[in-house]
C-alpha positions in Angstrom: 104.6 21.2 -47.5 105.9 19.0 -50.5 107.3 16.8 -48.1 103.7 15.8 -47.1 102.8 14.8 -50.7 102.5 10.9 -51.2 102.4 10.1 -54.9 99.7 7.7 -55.8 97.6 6.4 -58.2 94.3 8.2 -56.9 94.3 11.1 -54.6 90.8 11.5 -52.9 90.3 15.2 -52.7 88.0 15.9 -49.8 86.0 19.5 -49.5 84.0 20.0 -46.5 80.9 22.0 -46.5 79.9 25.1 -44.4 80.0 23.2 -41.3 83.6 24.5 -41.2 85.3 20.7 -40.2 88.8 21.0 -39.3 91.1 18.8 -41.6 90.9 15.7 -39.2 87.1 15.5 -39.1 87.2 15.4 -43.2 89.6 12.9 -43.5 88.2 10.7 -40.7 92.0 10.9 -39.2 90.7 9.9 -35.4 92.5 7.1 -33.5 89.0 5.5 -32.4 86.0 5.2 -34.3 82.4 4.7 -33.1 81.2 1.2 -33.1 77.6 1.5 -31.8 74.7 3.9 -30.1 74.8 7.6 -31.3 76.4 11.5 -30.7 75.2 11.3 -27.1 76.2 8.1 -26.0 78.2 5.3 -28.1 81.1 3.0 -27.7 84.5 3.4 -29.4 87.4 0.8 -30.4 90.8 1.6 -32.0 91.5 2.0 -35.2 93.7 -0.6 -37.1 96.9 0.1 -36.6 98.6 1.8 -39.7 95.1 2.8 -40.6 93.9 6.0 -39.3 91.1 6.9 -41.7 88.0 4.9 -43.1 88.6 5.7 -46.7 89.2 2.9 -49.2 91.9 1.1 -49.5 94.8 2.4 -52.1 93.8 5.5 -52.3 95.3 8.8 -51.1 93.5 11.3 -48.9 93.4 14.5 -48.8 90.8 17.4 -47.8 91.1 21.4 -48.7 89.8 23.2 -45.3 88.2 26.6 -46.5 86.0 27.3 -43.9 87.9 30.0 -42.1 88.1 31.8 -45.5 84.9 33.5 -45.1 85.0 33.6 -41.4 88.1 34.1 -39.5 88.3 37.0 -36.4 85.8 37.7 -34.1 85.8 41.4 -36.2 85.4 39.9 -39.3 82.1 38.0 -38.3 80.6 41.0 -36.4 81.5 43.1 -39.6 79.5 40.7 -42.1 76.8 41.2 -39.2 76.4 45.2 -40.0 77.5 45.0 -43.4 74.6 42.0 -44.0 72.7 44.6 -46.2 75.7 45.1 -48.2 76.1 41.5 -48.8 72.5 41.2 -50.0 72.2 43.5 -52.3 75.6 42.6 -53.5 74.1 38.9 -54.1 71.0 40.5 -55.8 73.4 41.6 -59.0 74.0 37.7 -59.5 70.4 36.1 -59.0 69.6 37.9 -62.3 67.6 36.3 -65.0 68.8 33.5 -67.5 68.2 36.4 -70.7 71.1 38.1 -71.5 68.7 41.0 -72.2 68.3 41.9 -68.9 72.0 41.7 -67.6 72.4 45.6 -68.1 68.9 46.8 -66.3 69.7 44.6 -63.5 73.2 45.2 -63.2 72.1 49.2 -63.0 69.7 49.0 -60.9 70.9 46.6 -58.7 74.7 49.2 -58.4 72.8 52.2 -57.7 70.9 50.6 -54.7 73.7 49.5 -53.2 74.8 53.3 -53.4 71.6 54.0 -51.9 72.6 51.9 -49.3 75.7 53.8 -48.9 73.9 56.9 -49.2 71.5 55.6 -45.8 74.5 54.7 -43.7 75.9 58.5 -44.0 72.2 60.1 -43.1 71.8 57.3 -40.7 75.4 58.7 -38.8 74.8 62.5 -39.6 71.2 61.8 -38.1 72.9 61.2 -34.9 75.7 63.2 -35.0 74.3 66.2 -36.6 70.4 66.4 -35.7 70.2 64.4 -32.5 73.6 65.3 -30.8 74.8 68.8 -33.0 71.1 70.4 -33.5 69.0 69.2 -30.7 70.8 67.7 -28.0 72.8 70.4 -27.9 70.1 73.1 -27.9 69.1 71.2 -24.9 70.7 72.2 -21.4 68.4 69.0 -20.2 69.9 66.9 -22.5 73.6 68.3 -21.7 73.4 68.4 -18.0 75.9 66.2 -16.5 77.4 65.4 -19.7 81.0 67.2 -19.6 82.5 65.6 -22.8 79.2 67.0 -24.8 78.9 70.3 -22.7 82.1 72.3 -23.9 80.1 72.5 -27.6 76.8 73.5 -26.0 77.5 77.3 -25.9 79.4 77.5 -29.8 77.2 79.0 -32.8 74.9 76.4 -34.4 77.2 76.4 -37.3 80.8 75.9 -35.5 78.9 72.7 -33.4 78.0 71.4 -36.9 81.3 71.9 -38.6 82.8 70.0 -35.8 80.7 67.0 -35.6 80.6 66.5 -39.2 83.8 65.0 -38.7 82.2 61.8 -37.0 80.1 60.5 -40.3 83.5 61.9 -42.5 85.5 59.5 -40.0 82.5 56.7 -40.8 83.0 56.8 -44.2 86.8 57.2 -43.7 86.2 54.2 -41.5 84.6 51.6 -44.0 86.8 53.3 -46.9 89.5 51.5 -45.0 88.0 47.9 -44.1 86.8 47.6 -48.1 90.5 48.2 -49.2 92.0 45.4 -46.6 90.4 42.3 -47.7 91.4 42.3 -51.6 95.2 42.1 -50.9 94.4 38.9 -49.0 94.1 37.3 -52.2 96.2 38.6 -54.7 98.4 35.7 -54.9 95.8 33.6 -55.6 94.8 34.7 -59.5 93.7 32.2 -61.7 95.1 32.8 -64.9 92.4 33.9 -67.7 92.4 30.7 -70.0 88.9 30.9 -71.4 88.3 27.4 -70.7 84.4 27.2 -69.9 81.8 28.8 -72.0 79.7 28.8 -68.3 79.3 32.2 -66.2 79.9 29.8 -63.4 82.9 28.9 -64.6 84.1 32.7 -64.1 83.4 32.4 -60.3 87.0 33.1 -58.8 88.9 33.7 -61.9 87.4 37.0 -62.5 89.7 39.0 -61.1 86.7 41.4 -59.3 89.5 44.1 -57.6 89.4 46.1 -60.7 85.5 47.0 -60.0 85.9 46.7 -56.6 88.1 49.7 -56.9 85.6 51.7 -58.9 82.8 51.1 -56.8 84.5 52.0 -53.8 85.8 55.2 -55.1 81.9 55.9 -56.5 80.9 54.7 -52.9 83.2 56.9 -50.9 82.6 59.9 -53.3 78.4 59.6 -53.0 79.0 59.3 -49.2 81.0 62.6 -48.8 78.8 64.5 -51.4 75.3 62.7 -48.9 77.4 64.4 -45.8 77.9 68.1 -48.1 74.3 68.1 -48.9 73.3 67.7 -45.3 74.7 70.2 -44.2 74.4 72.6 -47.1 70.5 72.3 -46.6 70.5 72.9 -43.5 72.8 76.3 -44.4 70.9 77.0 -47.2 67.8 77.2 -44.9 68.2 80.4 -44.1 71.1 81.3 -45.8 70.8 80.8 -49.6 74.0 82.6 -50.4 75.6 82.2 -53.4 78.2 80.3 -52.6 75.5 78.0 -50.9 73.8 77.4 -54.2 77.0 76.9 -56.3 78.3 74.4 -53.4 74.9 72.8 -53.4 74.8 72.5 -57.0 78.2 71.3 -57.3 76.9 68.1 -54.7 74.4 67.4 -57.2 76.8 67.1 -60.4 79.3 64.5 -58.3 75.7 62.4 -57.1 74.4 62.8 -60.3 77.4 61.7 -61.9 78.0 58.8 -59.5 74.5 57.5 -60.7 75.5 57.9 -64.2 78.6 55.7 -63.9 77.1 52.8 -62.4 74.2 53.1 -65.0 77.0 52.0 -67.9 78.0 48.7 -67.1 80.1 47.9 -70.4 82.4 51.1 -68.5 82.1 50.1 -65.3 82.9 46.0 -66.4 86.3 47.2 -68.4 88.9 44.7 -68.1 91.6 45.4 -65.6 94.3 46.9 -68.4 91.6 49.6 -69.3 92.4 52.0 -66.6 90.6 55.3 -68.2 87.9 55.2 -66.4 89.7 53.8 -63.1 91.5 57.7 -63.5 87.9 59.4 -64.1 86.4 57.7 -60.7 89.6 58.4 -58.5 89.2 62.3 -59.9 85.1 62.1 -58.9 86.6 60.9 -55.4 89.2 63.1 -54.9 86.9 66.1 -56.0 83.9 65.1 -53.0 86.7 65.0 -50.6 88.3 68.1 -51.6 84.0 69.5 -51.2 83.9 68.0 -47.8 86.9 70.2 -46.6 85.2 73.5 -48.5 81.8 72.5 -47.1 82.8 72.3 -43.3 84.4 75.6 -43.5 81.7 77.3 -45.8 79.1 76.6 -42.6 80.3 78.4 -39.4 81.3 81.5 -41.3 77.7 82.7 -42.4 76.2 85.3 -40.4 72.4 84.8 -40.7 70.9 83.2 -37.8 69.8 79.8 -38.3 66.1 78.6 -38.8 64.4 77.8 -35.2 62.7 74.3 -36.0 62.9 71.1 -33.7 64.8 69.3 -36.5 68.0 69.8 -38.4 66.8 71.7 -41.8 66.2 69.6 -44.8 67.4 66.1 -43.1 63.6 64.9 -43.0 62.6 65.6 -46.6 66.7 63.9 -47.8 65.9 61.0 -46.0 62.3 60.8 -47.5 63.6 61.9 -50.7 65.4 58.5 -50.5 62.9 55.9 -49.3 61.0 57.4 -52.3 64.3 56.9 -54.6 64.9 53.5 -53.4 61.0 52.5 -53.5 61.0 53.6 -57.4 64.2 51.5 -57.9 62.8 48.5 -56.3 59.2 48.9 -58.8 62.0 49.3 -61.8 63.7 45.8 -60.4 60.5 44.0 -60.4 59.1 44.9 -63.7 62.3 44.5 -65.1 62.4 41.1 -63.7 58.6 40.0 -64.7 59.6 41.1 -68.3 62.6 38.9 -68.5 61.8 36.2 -66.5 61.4 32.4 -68.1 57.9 31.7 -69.2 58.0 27.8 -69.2 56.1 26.5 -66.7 57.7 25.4 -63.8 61.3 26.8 -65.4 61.1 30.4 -63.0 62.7 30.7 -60.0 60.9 32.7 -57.4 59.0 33.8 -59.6 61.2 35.4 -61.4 62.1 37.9 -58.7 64.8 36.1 -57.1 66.7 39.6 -57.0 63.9 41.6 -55.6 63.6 39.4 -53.0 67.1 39.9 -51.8 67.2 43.1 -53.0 64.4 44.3 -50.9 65.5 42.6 -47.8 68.7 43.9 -47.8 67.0 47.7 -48.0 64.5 47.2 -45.6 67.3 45.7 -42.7 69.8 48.4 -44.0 66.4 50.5 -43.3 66.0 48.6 -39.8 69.6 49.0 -39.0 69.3 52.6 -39.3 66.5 53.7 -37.6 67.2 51.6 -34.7 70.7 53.3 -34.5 68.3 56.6 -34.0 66.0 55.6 -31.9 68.4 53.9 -29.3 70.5 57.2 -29.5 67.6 59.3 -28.9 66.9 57.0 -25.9 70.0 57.4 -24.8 69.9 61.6 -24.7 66.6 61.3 -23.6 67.6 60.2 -20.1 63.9 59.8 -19.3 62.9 62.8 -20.5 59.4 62.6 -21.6 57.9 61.6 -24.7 56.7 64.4 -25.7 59.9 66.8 -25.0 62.6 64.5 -25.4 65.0 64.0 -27.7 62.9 60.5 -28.8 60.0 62.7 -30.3 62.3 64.3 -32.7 63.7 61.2 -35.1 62.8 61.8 -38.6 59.0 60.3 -39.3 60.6 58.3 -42.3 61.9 56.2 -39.3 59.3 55.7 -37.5 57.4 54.6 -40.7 60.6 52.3 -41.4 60.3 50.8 -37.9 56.3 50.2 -38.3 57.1 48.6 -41.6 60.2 46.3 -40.7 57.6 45.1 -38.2 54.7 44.3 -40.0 56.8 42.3 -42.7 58.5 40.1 -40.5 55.1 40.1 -38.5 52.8 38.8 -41.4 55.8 37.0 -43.1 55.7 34.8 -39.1 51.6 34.1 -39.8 51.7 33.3 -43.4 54.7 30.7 -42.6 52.8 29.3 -39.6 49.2 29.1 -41.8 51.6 27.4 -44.5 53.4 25.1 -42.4 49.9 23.7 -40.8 48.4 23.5 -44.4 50.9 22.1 -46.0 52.0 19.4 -42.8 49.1 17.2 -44.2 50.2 16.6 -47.9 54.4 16.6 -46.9 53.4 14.1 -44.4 51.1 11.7 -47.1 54.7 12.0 -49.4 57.4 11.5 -46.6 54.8 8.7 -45.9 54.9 7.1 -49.5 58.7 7.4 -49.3 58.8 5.8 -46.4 56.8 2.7 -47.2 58.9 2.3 -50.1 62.2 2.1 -48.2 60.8 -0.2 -45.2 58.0 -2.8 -46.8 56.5 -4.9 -43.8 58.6 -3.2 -41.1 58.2 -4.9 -37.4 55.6 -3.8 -35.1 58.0 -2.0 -32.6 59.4 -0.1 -35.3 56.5 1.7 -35.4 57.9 4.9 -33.6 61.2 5.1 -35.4 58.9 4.6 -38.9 57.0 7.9 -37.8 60.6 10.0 -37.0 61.7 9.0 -40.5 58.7 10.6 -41.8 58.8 13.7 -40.1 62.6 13.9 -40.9 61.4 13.5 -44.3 58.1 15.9 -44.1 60.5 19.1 -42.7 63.0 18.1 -45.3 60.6 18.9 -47.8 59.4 22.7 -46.6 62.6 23.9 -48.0 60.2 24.2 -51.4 57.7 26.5 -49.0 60.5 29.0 -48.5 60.1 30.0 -52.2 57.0 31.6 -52.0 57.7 32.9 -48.2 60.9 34.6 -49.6 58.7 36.5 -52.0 56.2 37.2 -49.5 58.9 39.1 -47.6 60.5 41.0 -49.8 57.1 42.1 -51.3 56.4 43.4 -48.0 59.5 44.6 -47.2 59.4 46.5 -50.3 56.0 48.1 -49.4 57.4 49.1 -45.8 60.1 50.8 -48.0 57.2 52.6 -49.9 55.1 53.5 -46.5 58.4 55.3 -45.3 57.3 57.9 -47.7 54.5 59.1 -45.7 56.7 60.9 -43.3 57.1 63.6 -46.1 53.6 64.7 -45.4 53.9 64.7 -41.6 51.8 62.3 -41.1 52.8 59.3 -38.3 51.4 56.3 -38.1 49.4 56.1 -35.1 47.4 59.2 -36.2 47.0 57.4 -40.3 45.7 54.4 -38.8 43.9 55.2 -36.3 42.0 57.9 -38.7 41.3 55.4 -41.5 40.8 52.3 -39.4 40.0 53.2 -36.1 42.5 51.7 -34.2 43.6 52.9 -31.2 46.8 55.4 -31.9 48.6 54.2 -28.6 48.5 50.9 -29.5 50.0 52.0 -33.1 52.7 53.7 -30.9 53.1 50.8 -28.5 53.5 48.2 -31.8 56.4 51.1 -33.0 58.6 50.6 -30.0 57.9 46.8 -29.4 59.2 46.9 -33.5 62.3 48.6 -32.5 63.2 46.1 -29.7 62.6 43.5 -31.8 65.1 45.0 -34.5 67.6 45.4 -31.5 66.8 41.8 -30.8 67.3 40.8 -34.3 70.8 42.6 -34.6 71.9 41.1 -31.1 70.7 37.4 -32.2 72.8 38.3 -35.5 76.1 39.5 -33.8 75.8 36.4 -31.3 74.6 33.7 -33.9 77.4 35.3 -36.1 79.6 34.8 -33.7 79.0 31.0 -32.5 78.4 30.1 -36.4 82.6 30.2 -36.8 82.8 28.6 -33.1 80.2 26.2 -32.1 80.0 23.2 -35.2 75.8 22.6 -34.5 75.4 26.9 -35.2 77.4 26.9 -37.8 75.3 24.0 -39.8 72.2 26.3 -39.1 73.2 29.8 -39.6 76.7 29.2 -41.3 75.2 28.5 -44.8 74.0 32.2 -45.3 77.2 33.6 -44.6 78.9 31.2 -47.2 76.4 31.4 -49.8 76.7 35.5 -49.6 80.3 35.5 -49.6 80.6 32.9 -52.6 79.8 35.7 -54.6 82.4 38.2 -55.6 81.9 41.9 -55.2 80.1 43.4 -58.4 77.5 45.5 -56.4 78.4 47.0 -53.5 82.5 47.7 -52.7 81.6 47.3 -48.9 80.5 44.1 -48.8 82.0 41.5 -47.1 85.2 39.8 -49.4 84.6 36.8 -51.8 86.6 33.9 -50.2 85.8 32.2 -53.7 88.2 34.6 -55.1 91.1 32.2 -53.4 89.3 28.8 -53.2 88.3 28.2 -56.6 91.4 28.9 -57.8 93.5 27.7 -55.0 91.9 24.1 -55.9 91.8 24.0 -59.9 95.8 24.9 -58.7 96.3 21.6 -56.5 94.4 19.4 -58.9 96.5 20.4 -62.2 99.3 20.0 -60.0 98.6 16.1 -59.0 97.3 15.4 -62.6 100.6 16.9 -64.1 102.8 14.4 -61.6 101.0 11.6 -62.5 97.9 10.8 -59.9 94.0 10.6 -61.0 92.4 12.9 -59.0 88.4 12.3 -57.6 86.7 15.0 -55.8 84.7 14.8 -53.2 82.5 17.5 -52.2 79.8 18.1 -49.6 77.0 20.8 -49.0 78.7 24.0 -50.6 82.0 21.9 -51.0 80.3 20.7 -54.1 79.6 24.4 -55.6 83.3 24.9 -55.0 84.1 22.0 -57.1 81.6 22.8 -59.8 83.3 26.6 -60.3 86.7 24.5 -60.0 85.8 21.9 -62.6 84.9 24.7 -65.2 88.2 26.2 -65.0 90.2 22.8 -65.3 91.8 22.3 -68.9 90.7 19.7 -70.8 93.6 17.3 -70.1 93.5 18.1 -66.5 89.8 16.9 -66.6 90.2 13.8 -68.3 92.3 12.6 -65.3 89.5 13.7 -62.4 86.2 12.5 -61.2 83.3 14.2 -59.3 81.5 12.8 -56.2 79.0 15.1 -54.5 76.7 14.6 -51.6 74.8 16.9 -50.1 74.5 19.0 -53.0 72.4 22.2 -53.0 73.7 22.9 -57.1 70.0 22.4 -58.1 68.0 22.7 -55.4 69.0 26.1 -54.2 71.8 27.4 -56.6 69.9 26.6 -59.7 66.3 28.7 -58.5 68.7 31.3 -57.1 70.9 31.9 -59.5 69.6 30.6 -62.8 71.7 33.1 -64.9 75.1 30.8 -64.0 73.5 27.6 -62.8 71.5 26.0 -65.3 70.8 22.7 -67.1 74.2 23.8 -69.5 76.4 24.4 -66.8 75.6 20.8 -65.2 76.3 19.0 -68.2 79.3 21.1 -69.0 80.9 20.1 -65.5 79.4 16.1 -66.4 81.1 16.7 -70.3 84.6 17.7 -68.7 84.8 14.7 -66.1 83.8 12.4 -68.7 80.2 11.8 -67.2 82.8 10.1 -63.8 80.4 11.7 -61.7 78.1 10.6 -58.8 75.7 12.5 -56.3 74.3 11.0 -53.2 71.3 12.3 -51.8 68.9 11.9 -49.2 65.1 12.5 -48.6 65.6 13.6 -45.0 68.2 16.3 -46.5 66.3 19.8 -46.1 69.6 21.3 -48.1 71.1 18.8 -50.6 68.9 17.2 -53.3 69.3 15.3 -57.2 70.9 17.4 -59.8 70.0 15.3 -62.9 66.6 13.5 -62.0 65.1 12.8 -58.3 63.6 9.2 -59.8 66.4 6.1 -60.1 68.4 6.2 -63.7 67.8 3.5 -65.7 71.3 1.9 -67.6 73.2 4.7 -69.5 72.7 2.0 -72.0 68.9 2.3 -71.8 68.6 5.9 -71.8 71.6 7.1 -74.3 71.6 9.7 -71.6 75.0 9.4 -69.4 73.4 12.4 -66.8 70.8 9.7 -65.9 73.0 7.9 -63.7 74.7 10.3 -61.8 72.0 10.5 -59.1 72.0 8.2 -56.5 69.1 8.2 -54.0 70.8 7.2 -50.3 68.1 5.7 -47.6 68.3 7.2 -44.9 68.1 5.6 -42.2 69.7 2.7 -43.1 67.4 1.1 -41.0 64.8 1.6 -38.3 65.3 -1.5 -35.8 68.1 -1.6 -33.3 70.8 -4.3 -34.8 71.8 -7.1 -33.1 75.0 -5.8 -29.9 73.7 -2.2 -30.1 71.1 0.0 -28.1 69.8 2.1 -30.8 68.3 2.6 -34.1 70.6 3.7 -37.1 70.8 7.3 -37.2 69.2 10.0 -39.1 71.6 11.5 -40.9 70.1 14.4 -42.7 72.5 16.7 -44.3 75.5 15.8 -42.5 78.8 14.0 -44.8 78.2 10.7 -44.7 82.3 9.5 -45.6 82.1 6.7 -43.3 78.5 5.4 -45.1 78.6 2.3 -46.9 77.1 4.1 -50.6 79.5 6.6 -50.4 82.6 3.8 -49.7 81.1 2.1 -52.8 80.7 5.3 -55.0 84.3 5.9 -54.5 85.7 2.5 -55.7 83.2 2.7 -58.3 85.0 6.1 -59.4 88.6 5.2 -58.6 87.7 1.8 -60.6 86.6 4.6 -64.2 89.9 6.7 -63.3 92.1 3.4 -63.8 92.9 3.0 -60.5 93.2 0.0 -58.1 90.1 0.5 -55.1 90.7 -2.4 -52.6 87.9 -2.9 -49.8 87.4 0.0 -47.6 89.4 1.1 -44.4 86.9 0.4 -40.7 86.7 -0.1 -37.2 83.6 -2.2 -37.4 
């Protein structure tokens, strides 16, 4: 490797976005380059000889490719497909408010959802296992004829077929135990050293060493899920067998939940620094003792005598799973008031609303919600064999799911209507403004430019519905959280059909029809997912649609939820504040270049750069979603101090490029052109720099069509970003001759 390194007076450090570009599509190393027409059709020359890249002369390239950090296998994408809840609950914990105040509330809160979530995935594989296949399925000889690898349990005591397929949600949990503990060796290697060099939270992104927690949480995690599995299975004992050794095991269950709860409910314990390993010993003993339950539990079960309770479902497994949509319903009404209280009162200073974390929050319960009761119902379809409705396995899932499905439906349902209704209200007034900006950026165009003019301006116009997604966002996870609360309706036996139909009139069947066009809808939904997830690491145009969520999710270490998918920023950020000390140390000026989430890399990276390290870089972002999204998402680590921390420690050699027609990237500083840093006194004013885009709308003279549209994609080869760079190079003392092209 250090044979490649080509000391220089600038090194142009290049990181791509999440459109995942390979190392040669960042660096513009391609032997031909496009002369004229477009993607579909354009014509190509050779490059200069001894000049394979467009980037300006006397300068050294160089790019940092992370984008198979967060992606990689084919199993790693389809696991940050079913662990998606996970992920978003585990980004809730970092969209909390500016106020210190609330840190601790949200951080509690925010932990014992995830283990709610946790606690959902072990009823939602004990629902199967234990009351579709173990209590009902097996009661069943419909349901077992001509199934020989099911049949040899059909004729064992109740309690012998449940001791023996409680091992499937133990080998779950055993399951996921496993993939959480893999990913956090990956990056070991790659600690950044604690130097306390940026007052900014943002600045902590990837130097935190987050494997300490990680480890707590995951024992908490893996001890709640065995303790979920004991309690199953104890209530359903205890339902006609409330021996004493049933009650002291049950009760026993409770302390370890209850004292899972209570851990995550003391942050300042739960946030120790890594050398603090007392309570690391106290967790590991709560684990060890669920697991050691587990074993006692599955051999307390077959040995009672008393006959077991004749009902159509597995005792107490309707009123647990109930008991937790009501749980998980309170905790989303603590969220939001906590949130209200806390949020920013100035006006037009609150991000969502303030509940930037509910919104997640709730999205990620009501699809971990989705998730499971489709997992049910598909089962129950496929024991049912076409059984019918009425005495089939598929009458027999728990209500709660059935009001889970109805409500997963009618939020993404209404969510669809209000975001049509807004799109055709609001097309009017982003229309008159894309208009006004187009005016301003083509006076007295030609007469045939006419149709190009009106394809700027709808560029433009969708461009500018990113702001509509605020209020949408809340819209959903409102609703989502009220589908959560409906769920709890199944504890008085009530479906929906029946409610509805009694209080409104409408037709039950239709009710029932709506249910199971929901539940192919959430199988369509997870299937879009697995495929979308797995074209977004293999197909470039997916990836620039789909690929941000994934990147933005996994940008975030794991302070929530121990199952989430692994922080790639863990590695990156420090991986890069690495290479750049490294090239300052030897001697070269270093300017970054960073587009899309390339430039929230650098920002974390800047923060953690000493302050003679800094005084040799510059910063060049385009593309940049810092304020538009990061700052309204995540206002407690990107705010107004953090920019002008990473402009103080660059020496204000910073420039962003933007672009109208960009529905991602936007101004940090001010959307309006700077004046002279000489006028204003203020050096932030002239780090924004407005791009047009197009650059123009007739065809030029020797080419076929009209400049491009370029939107949110890089724009290296572009004439302001050639100029921003010598500009920059030119502040870091460097020599920027005229810039390397075909044309």
């Amino acid at each position: 490797m250090s044979g490649l390194d080509d000391s220089g007076d600038v090194v142009e450090l290049r990181v791509h976005g999440v459109s995942g570009a390979s190392a040669a599509q960042v660096l513009d190393l391609q032997q031909t380059g496009q002369v004229a027409g477009d993607r579909s059709g354009g014509f190509y020359r050779p490059r200069p000889r001894n000049s394979d890249s467009a980037g300006v002369h006397g300068v050294t390239l160089e790019a940092y490719r992370w984008g198979d950090l967060p992606s990689g296998t084919v199993a790693r994408t389809l696991a940050v497909v079913f662990l998606l809840p996970f992920m978003l609950v585990n980004v809730a914990i970092w969209m909390r408010p500016a106020n210190p105040r609330s840190e601790a509330t949200v951080k509690s809160l925010c932990r014992v959802l995830a283990l709610t979530l946790t606690v959902l995935y072990v009823l939602a594989i004990a629902g199967v296992a234990l009351d579709l296949v173990g209590w009902k399925c097996l009661a069943s000889p419909d349901c077992l004829a001509g199934r020989s690898w099911l049949s040899w349990l059909g004729g064992r005591p109740v309690g012998l077929r449940l001791a023996v397929l409680a091992l499937v949600p133990a080998a779950a949990v055993g399951l996921i135990w496993r993939v959480s503990c893999r990913p956090g060796r990956t990056f070991e290697a790659f600690r950044a050293p604690d130097q306390g060099t940026s007052a900014s939270r943002l600045g902590t992104v990837g130097q935190w060493d987050a494997e300490p927690l990680v480890g707590r949480l995951r024992a908490i995690h893996v001890a709640a899920a065995f303790a979920t599995l004991d309690l199953v299975l104890l209530l359903a004992r205890g339902a006609s067998d409330a021996s004493p050794a049933t009650i002291a095991l049950t009760a026993i269950t409770g302390v370890i939940l209850t004292g899972c709860v209570g851990l995550l409910c003391t942050p300042p314990m739960m946030d120790r620094a890594p050398g603090d390993q007392r309570l690391d010993r106290v967790t590991r003993t709560l684990r060890s003792a669920a697991i050691v339950l587990t074993v006692v539990v599955v051999a307390h079960v077959p040995t009672s005598s008393q006959p077991w309770p004749q009902e159509h479902g597995l005792p107490g497994y309707d009123p647990t799973l109930a008991g937790l949509f009501v749980a998980q319903t309170t905790l989303l009404a603590a969220l939001g008031v906590v949130l209200l209280w806390h949020r920013r009162r100035e006006h037009g200073a609150t991000p969502l609303f303030g509940l930037g974390a509910l919104v997640v929050a709730a999205t990620g319960i009501s699809m971990a919600v989705a998730y499971s009761a489709e997992l049910v119902y598909r089962v129950a379809d496929f024991l049912d064999r076409g059984v019918s409705t009425g005495a089939g396995i598929a009458s027999g899932p728990p209500r709660a799911y059935t009001w889970a499905i109805y409500g997963f439906f009618r939020a993404v349902l209404f969510t669809a209507i209000v975001a049509g209704l807004v799109i055709l209200i609001s097309r009017r007034g982003r229309r008159r403004a894309a208009a006004a900006i187009v005016a301003r950026d083509f006076p007295n165009p030609p007469a045939e430019a006419g149709p190009r003019l009106r394809q700027v301006r709808d560029a433009i116009a969708r461009a500018r519905f990113t702001e509509k997604l605020v209020p949408l966002a809340v819209l959903y996870g409102c609703l989502a959280g009220l589908g959560t609360a409906t769920t709890t309706i199944g504890l008085l036996g009530q479906v929906p059909g029946d409610v509805i139909e009694r209080n409104i009139g409408f037709p039950a069947g239709a009710i029932t029809f709506v249910i199971a066009f929901g539940s192919w809808v959430i199988a369509a939904i997870i299937l879009g997912l697995i495929i979308g997830g797995i074209f977004a690491y293999r197909t470039e145009p997916y990836r620039r649609h789909i690929g941000v969520l994934w990147d933005l999710g996994t940008f975030w270490p794991r302070a929530a939820h121990p199952f989430a998918p692994p922080c790639y920023s863990e590695r990156a950020v420090p991986e890069l504040a690495r290479r750049i000390t490294y090239l300052v140390e030897r001697g070269d000026a270093v300017l970054l270049t960073g587009h899309s989430h390339g430039s929230v890399l650098l920002a974390a990276t800047v923060l953690q750069l000493p302050p003679k390290v800094g005084d040799r870089v510059a910063l060049l972002t385009h593309g940049s979603p810092l304020r538009r999204l990061y700052a309204r998402l995540f206002p407690a680590y990107v705010d107004d101090a953090a920019l002008h921390e990473i402009g103080r420690r660059v020496g204000w050699r910073w420039v962003n490029l933007w672009r109208d027609t960009d529905p991602i990237g936007g101004w940090i500083f001010s959307p309006r052109p700077a004046p002279t840093p000489a006028t204003t006194g203020d050096p932030a004013a002239a780090v924004d720099r407005r791009q047009r885009d197009p650059r123009d709308v007739v065809t030029p003279p020797g080419d076929s069509v009209a400049p491009p549209i370029h939107g949110h994609w890089p724009g290296e080869s572009d004439e302001p970003f050639t100029e921003a760079v010598r500009e920059l190079v030119q502040r870091l003392g460097g020599r920027a001759g005229p810039p390397r092209t075909p044309r």
